[in-house]
Backbone as ProteinMPNN parsed JSONL, in Angstrom:
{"seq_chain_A": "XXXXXXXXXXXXXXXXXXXXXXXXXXXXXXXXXXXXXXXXXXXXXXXXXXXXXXXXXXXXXXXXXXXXXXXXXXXXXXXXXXXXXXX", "coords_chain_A": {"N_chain_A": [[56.019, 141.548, 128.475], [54.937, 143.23, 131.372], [52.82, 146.598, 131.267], [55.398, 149.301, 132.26], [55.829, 152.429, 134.421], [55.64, 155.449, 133.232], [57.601, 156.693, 135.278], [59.179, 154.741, 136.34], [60.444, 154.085, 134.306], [61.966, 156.65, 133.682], [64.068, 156.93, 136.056], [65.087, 154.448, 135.77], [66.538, 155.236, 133.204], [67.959, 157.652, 133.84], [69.351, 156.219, 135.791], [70.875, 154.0, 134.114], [72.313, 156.146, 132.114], [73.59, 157.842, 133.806], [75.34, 155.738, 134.985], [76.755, 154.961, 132.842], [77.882, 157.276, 132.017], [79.521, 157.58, 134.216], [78.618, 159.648, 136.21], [76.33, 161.603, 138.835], [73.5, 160.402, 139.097], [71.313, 162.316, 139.243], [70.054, 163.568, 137.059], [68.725, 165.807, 134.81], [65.914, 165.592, 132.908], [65.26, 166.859, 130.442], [67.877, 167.445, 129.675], [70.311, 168.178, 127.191], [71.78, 165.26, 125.996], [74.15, 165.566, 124.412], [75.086, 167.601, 126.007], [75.717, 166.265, 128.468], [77.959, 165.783, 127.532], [78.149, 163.12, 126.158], [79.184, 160.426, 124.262], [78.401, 158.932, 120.685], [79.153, 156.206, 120.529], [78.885, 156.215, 124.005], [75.658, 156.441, 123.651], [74.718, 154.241, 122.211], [75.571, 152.361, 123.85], [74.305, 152.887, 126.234], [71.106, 152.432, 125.486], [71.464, 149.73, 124.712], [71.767, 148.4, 126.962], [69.246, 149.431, 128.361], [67.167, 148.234, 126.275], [67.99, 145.228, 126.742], [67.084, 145.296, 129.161], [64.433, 145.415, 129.155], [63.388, 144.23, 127.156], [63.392, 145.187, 124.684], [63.713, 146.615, 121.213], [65.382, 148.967, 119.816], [64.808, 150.888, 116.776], [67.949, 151.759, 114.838], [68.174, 154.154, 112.959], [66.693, 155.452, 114.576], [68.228, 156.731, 116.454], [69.491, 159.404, 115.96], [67.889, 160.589, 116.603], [67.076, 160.73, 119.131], [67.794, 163.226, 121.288], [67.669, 164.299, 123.424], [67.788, 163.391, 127.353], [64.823, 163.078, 128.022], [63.884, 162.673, 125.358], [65.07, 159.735, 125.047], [64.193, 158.79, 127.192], [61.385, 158.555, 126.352], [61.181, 157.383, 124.04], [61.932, 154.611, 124.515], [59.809, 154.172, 127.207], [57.927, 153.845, 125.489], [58.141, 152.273, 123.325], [58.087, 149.876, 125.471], [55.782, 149.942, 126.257], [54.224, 149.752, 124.529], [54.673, 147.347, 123.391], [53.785, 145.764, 125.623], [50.705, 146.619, 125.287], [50.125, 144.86, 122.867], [50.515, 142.18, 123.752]], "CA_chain_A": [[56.3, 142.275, 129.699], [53.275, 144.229, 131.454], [53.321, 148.044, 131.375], [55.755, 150.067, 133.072], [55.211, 153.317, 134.617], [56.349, 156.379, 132.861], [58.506, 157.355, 136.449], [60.04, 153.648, 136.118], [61.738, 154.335, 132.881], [62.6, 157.848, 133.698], [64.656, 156.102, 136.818], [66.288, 153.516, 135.109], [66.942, 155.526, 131.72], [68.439, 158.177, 134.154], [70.17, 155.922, 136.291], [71.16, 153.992, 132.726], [73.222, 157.605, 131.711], [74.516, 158.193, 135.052], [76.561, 154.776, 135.232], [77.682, 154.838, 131.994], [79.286, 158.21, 132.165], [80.163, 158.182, 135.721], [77.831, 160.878, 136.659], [75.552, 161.386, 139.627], [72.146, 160.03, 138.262], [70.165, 163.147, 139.74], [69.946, 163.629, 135.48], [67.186, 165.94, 134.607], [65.13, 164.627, 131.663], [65.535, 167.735, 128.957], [69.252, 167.659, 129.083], [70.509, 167.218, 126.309], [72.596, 164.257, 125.716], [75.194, 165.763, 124.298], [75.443, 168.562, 127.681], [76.391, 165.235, 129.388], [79.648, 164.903, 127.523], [77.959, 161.956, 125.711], [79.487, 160.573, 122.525], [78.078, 158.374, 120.047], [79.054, 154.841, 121.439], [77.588, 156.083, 124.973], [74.237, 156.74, 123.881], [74.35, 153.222, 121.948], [75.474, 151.432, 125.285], [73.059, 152.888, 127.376], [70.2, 152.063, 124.887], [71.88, 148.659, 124.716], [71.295, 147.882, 128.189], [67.457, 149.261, 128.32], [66.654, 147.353, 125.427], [67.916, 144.181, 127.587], [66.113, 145.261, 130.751], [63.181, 145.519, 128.866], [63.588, 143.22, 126.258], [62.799, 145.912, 123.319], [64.094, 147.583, 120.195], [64.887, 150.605, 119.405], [65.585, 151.427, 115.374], [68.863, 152.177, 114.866], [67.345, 155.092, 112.762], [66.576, 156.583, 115.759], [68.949, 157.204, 117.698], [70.056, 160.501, 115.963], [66.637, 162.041, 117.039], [67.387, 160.729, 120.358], [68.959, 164.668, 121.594], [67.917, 164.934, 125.315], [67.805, 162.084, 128.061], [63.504, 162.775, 127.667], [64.012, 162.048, 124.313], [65.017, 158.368, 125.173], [62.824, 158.201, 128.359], [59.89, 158.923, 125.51], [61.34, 156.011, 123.013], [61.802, 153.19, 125.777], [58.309, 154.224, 127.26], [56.299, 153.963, 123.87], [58.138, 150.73, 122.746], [57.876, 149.048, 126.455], [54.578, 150.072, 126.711], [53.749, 149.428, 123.052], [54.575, 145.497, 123.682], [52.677, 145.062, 126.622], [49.523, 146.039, 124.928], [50.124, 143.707, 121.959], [50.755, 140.568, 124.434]], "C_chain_A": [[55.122, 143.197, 129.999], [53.984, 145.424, 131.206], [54.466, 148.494, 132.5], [55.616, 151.57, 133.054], [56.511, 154.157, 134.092], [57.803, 156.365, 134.013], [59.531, 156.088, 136.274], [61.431, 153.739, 135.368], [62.312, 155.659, 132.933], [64.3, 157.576, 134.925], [65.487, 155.425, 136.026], [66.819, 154.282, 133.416], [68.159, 156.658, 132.171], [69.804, 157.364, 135.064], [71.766, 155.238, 135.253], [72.443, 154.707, 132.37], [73.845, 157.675, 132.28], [75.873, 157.226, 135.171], [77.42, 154.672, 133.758], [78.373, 156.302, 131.267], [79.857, 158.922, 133.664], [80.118, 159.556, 136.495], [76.776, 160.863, 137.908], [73.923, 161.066, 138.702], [71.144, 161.168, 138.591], [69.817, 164.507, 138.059], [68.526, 164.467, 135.519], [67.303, 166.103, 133.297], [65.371, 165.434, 130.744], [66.788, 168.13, 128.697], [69.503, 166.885, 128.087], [71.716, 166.066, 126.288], [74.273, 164.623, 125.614], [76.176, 166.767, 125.334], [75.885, 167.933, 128.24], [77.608, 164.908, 128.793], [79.376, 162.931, 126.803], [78.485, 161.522, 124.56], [78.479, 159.324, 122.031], [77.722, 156.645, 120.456], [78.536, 155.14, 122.789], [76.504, 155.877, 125.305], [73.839, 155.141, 123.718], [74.747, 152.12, 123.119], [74.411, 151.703, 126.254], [71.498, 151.881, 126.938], [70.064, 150.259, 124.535], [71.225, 147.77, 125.971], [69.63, 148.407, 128.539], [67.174, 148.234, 127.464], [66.85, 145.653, 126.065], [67.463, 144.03, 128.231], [64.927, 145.0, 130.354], [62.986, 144.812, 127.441], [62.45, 144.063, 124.899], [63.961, 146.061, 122.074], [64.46, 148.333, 119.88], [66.342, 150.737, 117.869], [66.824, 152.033, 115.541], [68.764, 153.469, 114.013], [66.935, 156.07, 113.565], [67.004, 157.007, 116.415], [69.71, 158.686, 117.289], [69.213, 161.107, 116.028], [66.691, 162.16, 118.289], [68.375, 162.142, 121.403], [68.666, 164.695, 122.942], [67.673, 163.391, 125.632], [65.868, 161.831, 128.095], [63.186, 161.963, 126.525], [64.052, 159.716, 124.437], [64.253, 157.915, 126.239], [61.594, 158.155, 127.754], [59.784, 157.395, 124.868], [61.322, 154.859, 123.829], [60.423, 153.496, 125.956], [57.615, 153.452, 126.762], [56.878, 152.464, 123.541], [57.854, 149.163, 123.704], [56.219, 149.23, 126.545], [53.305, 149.098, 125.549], [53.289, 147.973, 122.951], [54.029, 145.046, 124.76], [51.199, 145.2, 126.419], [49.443, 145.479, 123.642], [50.547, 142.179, 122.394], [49.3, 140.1, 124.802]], "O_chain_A": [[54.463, 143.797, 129.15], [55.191, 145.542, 130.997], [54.369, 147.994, 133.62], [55.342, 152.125, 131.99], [57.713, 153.943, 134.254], [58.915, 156.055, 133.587], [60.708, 156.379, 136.065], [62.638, 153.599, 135.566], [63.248, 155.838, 132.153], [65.408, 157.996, 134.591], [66.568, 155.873, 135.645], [67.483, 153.608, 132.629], [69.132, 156.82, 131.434], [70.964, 157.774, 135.037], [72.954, 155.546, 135.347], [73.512, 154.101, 132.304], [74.999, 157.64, 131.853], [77.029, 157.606, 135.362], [78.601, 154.331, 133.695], [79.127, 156.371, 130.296], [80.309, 160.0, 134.048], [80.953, 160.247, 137.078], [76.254, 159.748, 137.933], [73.544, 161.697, 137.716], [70.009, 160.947, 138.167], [69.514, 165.7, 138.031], [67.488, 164.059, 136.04], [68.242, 166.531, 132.626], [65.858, 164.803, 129.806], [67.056, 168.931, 127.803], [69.262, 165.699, 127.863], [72.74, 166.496, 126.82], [75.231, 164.243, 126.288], [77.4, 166.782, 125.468], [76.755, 168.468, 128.927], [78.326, 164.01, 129.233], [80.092, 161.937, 126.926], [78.271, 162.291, 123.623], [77.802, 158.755, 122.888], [76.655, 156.052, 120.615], [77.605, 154.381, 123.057], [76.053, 155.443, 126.365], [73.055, 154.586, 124.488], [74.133, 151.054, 123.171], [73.786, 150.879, 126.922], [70.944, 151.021, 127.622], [69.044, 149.644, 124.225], [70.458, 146.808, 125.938], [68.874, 147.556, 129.009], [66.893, 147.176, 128.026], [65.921, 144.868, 125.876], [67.087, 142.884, 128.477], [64.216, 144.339, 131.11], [62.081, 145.279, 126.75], [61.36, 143.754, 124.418], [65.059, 145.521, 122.206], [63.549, 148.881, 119.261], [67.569, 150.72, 117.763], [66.877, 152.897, 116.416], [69.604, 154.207, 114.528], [66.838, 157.273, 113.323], [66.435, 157.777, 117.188], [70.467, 159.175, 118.128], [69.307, 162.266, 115.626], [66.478, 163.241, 118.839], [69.4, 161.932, 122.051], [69.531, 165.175, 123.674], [67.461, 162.468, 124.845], [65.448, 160.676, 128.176], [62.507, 160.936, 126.51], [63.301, 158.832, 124.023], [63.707, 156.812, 126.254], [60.645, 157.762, 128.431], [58.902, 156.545, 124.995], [60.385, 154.093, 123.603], [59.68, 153.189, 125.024], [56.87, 152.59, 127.228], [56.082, 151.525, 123.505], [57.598, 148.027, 123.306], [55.59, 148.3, 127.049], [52.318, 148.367, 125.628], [52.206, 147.48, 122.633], [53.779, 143.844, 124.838], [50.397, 144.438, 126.958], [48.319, 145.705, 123.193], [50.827, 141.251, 121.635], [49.117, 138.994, 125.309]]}, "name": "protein", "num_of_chains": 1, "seq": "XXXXXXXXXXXXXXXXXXXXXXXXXXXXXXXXXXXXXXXXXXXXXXXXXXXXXXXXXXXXXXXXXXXXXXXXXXXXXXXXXXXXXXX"}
């Protein structure tokens, strides 16, 4: 997959959050996760569906560093970005 732009994934990582806790998506990026009323299985559905859009990864290891919605707009980023310059 080529690069996508930081703003891309901030968009869809926000919109992402928004639909899967039935929130307006106007999400800003250093909330934390858990401020949204997020539990455990939320975070791993959202991350579920990036990782499909963008046909990545993300360590299951990581997801308890994952604390604000930047936090995962950082990890998508770096691993989408990561695989487009190793193609």
């Amino acid at each position: 997959m080529p690069s996508v732009s930081y703003e891309q994934i901030v968009c869809d990582v926000t919109h992402a959050v928004a639909n899967e806790l039935h929130i307006p998506p106007d999400i800003m990026p250093d909330t934390f996760v858990k401020d949204l009323n997020a539990d455990s299985l939320s975070l791993v559905v959202v991350i579920l569906e990036l990782e499909e859009k963008y046909n990545v990864t993300v360590n299951p290891a990581r997801f308890d560093k994952l604390l604000t919605v930047r936090d995962v707009i950082d990890e998508v980023f770096s691993l989408v970005n990561k695989d487009a310059a190793t193609v």
